[in-house]
N, C-alpha and C positions, 0 to 999 in steps of 0.2 A: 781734331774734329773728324777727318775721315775714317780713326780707330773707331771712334766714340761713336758716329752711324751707323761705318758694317756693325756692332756689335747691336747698337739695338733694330739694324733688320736681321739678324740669325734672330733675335730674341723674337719678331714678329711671326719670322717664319717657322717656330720651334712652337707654337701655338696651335693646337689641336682644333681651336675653334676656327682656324683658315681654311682647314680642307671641309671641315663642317661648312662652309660659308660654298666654298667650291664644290660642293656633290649637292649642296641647295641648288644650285645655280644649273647643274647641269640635269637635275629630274626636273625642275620648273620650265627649263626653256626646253626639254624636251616635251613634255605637255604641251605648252604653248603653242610649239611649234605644228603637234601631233589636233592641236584645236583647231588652229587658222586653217591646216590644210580642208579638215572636216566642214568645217564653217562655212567655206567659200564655196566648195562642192555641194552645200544642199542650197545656199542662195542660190547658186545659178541653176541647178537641174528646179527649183519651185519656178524662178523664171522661166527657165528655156517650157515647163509644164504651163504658166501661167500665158504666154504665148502661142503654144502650141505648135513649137517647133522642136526636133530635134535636136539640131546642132549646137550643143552651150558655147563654142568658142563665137559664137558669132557674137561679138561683145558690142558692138556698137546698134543692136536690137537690144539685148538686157542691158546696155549705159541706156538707153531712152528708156526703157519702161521703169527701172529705177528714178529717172528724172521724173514721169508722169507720176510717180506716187510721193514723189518730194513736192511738185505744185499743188496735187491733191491734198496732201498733210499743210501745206502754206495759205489754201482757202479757208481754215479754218479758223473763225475768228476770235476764237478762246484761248490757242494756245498767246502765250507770254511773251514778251520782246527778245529775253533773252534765249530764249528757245528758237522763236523765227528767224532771228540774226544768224544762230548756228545754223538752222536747216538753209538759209540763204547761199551762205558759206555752202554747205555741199554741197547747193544745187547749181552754184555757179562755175562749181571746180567739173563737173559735171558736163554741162556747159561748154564749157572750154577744152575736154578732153575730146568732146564731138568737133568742134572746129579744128583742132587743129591735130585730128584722127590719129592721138593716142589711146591706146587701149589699156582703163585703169581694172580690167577684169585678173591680169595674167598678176601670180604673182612669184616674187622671187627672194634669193638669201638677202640679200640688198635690202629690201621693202622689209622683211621681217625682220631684218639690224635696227631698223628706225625705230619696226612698230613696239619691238620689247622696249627698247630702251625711252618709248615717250610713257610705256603704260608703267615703266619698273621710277624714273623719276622722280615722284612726289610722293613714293609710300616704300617702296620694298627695297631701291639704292641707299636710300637714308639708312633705313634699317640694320643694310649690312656691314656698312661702314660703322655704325653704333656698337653693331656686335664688335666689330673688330679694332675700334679704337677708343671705347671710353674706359678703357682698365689699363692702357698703356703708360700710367703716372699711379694709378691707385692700387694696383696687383703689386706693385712693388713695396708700397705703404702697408698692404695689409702682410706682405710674406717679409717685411723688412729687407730686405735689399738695396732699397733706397738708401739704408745707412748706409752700407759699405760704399757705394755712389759718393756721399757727400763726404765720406773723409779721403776721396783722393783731390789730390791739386789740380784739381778742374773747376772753373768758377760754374757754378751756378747756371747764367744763362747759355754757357753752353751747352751740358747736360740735358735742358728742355730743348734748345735748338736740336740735337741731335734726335731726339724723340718726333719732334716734329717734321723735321726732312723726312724720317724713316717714315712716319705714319703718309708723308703727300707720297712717297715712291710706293705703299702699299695701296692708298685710293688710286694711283696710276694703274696700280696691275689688276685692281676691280676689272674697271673699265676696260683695259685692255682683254682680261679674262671674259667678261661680258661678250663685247664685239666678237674676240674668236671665236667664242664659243657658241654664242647664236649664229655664226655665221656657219658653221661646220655643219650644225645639226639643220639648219635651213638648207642648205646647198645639197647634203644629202636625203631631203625631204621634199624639196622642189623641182631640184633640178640644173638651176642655174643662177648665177651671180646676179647679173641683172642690172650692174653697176653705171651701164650708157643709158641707161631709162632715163626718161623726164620725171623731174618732178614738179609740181606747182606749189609757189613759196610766196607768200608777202599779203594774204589775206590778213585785214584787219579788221573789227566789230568796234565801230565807234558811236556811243552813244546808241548802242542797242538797232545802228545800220551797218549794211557791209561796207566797207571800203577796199575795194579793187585798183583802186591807181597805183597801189605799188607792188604787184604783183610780179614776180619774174621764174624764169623755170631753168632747174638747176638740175646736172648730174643724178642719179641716186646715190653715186659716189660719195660725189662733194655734200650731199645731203648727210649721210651718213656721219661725214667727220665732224660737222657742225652739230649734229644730235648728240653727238659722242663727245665733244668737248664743251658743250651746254651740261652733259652729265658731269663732268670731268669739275666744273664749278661747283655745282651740288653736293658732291664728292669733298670737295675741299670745305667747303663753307662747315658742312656739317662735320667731317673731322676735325676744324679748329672748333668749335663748340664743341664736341665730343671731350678732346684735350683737356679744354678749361676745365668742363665738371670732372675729369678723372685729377686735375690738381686740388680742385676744390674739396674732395670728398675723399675718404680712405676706403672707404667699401668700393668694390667692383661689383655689386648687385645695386649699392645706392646708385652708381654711376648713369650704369645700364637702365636703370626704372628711370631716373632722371630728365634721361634724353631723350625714351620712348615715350615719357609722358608728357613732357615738351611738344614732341614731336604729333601726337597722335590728339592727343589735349588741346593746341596750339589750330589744328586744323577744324577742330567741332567747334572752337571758339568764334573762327572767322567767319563761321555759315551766323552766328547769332549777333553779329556784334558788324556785319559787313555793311552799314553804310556810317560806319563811325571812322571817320578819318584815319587816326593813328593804326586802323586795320592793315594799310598797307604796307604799314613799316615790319609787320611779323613776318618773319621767314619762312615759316609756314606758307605763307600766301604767295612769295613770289619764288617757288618752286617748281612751276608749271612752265618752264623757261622753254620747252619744245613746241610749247600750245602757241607761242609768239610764231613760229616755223610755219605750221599746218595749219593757223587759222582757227583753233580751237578756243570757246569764251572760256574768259576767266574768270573766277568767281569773285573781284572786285572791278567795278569798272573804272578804267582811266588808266591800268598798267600798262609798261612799255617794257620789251626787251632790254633797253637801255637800263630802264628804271628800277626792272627787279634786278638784276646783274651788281648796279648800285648797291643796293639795301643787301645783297648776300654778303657779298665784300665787303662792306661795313658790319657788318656782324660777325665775318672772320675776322676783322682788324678788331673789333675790339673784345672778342675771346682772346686772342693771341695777347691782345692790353693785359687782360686781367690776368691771364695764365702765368704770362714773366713776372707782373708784381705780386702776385700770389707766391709763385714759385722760390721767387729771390728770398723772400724772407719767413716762407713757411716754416717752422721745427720741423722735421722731420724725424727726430732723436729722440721723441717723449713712447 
């Protein structure tokens, strides 16, 4: 078994489309990174202008005039429930930052580790695990290779075992690649780590109200590892589906269309079809697994951390289901 892993991660790592995936990763997050910094510098100088003061680090005058235009936007008696729940949410974190005189103005490599990895999440981490593991069963069907595979005396479900260990140690080194690397180009674009900051955690939107009683404030550290291995679930759910259809299927373009259209199809569905119960079984929908963290609505009401975590994992167990009975008895020889 451990011949039969290193052998298909050289084969992962012998894949052109890895560094393609890793020089994606490093022109986006440097964007990204090269946005937030821009971003944050014209909010605060139209503040620190909108006040009429100089000094933009004085953050706890632009925390309250951003607060006065969140009660402002909250007297308004048209906008929607699920819109005021959210602006409640930041008005309360807000709030809280003046009490107990932290400053959510400054920013750091830390805060930027979180911020890519909650906006990369639900569309562009899926993505690139798809690129790189839904041909790892089908490239070999369509170049034949797989034959030579099935006539050595190795049963079957080893063969996919080893395929699978190697694809969970390549979603490890996503992730892993991710965090260094937003973290590098963050640290050298801000300035500093930032990892002893506060952060505020356990906001909840229930029934389209805030709920604040379980609110607690955590590291940017600890915050970090938790955002990071909420990705790290994502990560896996969607490489065992990946897996399945590249067993299912011979082509590596059927594969790839398959999961994208899953994937991207599966989310315009839930905006149309979202108060039909069976909505929150799609995985689609319970992919927003960081928005539990920060307090962000979801777009089905009644999810829980608990609850999506569930439904992801039940959807990698029974990929992995279909993948071994598929596998076991597929021809591969025609």
């Amino acid at each position: 078994m451990y011949n039969l892993v290193g052998n298909e991660i050289l084969k992962l790592f012998m894949k052109r489309r890895l560094f393609v995936v890793f020089g994606i990763l490093l022109v986006l997050i440097s964007l990204f990174a090269y946005g937030e910094q821009y971003t944050r510098e014209r909010t605060q100088a139209r503040v620190a202008e909108r006040l009429g003061i100089e000094d933009i680090d004085d953050w706890r005058e632009i925390t309250k005039q951003q607060l006065r235009d969140l009660e402002r936007r909250l007297e308004n008696p048209f906008i929607p429930d699920e819109g005021r729940a959210s602006l409640e949410v930041r008005a309360e974190q807000l709030r809280y930052y003046l009490r107990e005189d932290i400053n959510p103005t400054t920013f750091s490599a830390g805060q930027f580790m979180s911020n890519f990895m909650e906006q990369s999440i639900f569309l562009f981490l899926p993505l690139l695990i798809i690129l790189l593991g839904a041909d790892i069963v089908s490239k070999e069907s369509t170049t034949g290779t797989i034959k030579l595979l099935m006539t050595r005396p190795v049963p079957r479900w080893k063969i996919l075992t080893s395929k699978l260990l190697a694809l969970m140690v390549l979603e490890m080194l996503v992730i892993f690649f991710m965090a260094g690397l937003s973290f590098l180009i963050a640290y050298f674009t801000f300035g500093h780590a930032g990892f002893s900051e506060p952060v505020i955690t356990g906001f909840r939107i229930v029934n389209g109200n805030l709920d604040a009683s379980n609110i607690r404030t955590v590291s940017l550290g600890l915050y970090n590892i938790m955002v990071y291995s909420l990705g790290y679930i994502v990560a896996f759910t969607i490489g065992k589906m990946a897996l399945m259809v590249s067993v299912l299927v011979k082509s590596t373009a059927a594969a790839i269309g398959i999961m994208m259209s899953s994937l991207i199809g599966g989310t315009f569905l839930s905006f149309f079809i979202s108060d039909w119960e069976l909505t929150r079984y799609i995985f689609n929908v319970n992919l927003r697994l960081t928005d539990f963290l920060s307090g962000n609505l979801q777009p089905i009401e009644g999810l829980s951390l608990q609850f999506s975590v569930i439904v992801l994992m039940a959807w990698a167990l029974g990929s992995m289901i279909v993948s071994y009975g598929v596998f076991q008895y597929k021809d591969f020889m025609d």
